[in-house]
N, C-alpha and C positions, 0 to 999 in steps of 0.2 A: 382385490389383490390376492396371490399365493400368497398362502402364508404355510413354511412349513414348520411340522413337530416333529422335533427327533426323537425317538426310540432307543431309552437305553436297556441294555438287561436290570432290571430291577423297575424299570419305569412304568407305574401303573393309573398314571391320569393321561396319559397322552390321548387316547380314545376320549376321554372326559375335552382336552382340550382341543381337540378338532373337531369335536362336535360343537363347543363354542365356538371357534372360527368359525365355522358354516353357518349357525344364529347368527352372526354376528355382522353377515354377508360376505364374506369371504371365501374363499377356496382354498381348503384344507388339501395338506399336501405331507405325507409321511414321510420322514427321512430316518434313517440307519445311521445309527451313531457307529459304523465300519465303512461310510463310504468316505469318498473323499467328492464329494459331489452335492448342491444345495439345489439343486432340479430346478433352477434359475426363478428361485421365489423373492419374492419382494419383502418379507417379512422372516424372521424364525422365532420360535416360541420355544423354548427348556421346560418341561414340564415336571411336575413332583414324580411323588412317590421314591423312589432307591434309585441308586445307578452302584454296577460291578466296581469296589476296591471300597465303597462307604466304611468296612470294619476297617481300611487304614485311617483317613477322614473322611469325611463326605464329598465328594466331586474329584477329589486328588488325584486319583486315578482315570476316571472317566474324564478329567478336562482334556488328556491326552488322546480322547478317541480322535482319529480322522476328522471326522467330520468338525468338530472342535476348532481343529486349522481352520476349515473353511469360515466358521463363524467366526474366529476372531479376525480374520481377514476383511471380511463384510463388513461387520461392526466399526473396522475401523475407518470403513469410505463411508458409514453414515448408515448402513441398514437399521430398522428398526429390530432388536431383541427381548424378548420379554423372559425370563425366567423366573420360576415358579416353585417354590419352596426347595426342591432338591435341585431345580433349574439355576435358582439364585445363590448356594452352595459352589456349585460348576463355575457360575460367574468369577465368582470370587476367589474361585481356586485358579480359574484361569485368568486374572489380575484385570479383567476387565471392567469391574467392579472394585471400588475399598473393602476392608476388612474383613471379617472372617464371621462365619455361624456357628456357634458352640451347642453345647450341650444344654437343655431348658435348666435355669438358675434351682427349679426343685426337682432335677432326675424324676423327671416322669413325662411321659407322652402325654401332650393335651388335644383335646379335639373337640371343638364348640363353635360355636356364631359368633363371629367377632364384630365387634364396632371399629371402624376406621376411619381416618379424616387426609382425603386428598388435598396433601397440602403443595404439590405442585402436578398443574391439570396443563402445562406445556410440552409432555414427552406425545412420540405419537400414542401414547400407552394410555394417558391419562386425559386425553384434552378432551373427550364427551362428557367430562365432570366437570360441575361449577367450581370456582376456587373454594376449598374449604371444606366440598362438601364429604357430607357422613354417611357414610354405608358399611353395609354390612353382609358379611364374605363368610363362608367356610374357611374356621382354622384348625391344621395336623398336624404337630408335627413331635420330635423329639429332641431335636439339634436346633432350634430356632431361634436360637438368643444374638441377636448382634449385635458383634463388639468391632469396637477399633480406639485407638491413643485417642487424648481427646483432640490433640493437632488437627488428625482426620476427621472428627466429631464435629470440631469447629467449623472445619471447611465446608463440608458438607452444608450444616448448619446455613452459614455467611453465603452460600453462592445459593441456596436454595435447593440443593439435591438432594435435601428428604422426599421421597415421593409419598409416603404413607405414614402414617402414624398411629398405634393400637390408642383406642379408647376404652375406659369404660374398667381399666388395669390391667397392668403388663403381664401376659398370659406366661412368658418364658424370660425374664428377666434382659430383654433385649436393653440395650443402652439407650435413656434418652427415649424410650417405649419407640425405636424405630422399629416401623413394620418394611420397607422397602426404599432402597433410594435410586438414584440415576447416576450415570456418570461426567462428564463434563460437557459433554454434545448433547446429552439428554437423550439419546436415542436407543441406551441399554437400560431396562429398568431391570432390576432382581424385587421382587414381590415372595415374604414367606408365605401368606394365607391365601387362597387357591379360588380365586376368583373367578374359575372355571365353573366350582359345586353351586354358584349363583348366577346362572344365566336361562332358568327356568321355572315357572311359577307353580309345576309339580313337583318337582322336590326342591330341597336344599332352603335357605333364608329368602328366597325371593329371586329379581333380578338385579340385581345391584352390582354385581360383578361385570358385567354384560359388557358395559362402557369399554373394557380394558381390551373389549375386540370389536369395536364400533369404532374407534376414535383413527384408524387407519382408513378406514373407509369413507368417515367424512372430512378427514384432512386431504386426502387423495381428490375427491369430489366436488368440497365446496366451490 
């Protein structure tokens, strides 16, 4: 499948995550977060690192790039979207996702191995993982706490769209140790920890992240 990554000013895993597309088998496909054009991919991926307006909040500004339109358009006939720590920020500014990413509960940037538990492996995002299973990702961030009322906590919760769950203790005081959920189709996931830095057995925890760009290719295939 294309799968593209947009490029915002500030965006510095997008290289990280198109090189995981391509592990992953797939056909990595660069997008400009100034176009108004999705170079007719079958997938798009929101990648970490900053995007231009973060010192108002994180994504608030960049949800309005151009290309933004495009994605929420896609998203809403069903394309698959992945974003990825500053990607899942964007999500959520652009109401495509619930609630909102704050600030880490002890003001301070964290950056370590994380443990996680795929607690639903039905998104195209997630499904090369067993129900349940535990892996472990590269986590960075400084805004990563996610919160919402617990109405939306509940829902979430009761319909199953946690996608991820931090183990092992809650690195930023996220609600409920959510690491990442989906939205009601299942086909936008928002992910904080960058399961890009895990799809190689030279650097980073391993490959454990890997899944999270396989699982399109053997949903498309089998």
């Amino acid at each position: 499948m294309k799968i593209g990554v947009v490029t915002f000013p500030g965006s510095l895993d997008d290289v990280d995550a198109r090189r995981a597309v391509r592990l992953g088998g797939n056909e990595a496909v660069a997008l400009w977060h100034g176009d108004h054009d999705l170079s007719g991919v079958d997938a798009v991926v929101l990648p970490g690192g900053f995007s231009y307006g973060d010192y108002l909040r994180c994504g608030a500004i960049s949800r309005f790039s151009p290309v933004m339109g495009e994605v929420i358009e896609a998203a809403g006939k069903g394309m698959p979207v992945l974003g990825i720590c500053n990607g899942f920020q964007i999500l959520c500014e652009s109401h495509l996702l619930p609630g909102a990413l704050i600030r880490n509960d002890h003001r301070k940037f964290v950056c370590r191995d994380q443990l996680l538990r795929i607690e639903n492996n039905r998104t195209p995002w997630t499904s090369s993982y067993a129900d349940n299973a535990e892996i472990t990702v590269v986590l960075k961030n400084g805004e990563g706490s996610y919160v919402a009322d617990d109405e939306t906590l509940d829902r979430l919760e009761g319909e199953g769209r946690v996608v991820a769950r931090y183990l092992g203790g809650n690195p930023n005081g996220s609600l409920r140790d959510i690491a990442g959920v989906t939205n009601e189709a299942g086909n936008v996931v928002g992910l904080m920890p960058h399961p890009e830095h895990a799809v190689e057995d030279l650097c980073g925890p391993g490959t454990d992240g890997l899944g999270f760009f396989t699982g399109l290719v053997e949903r498309t295939f089998a």
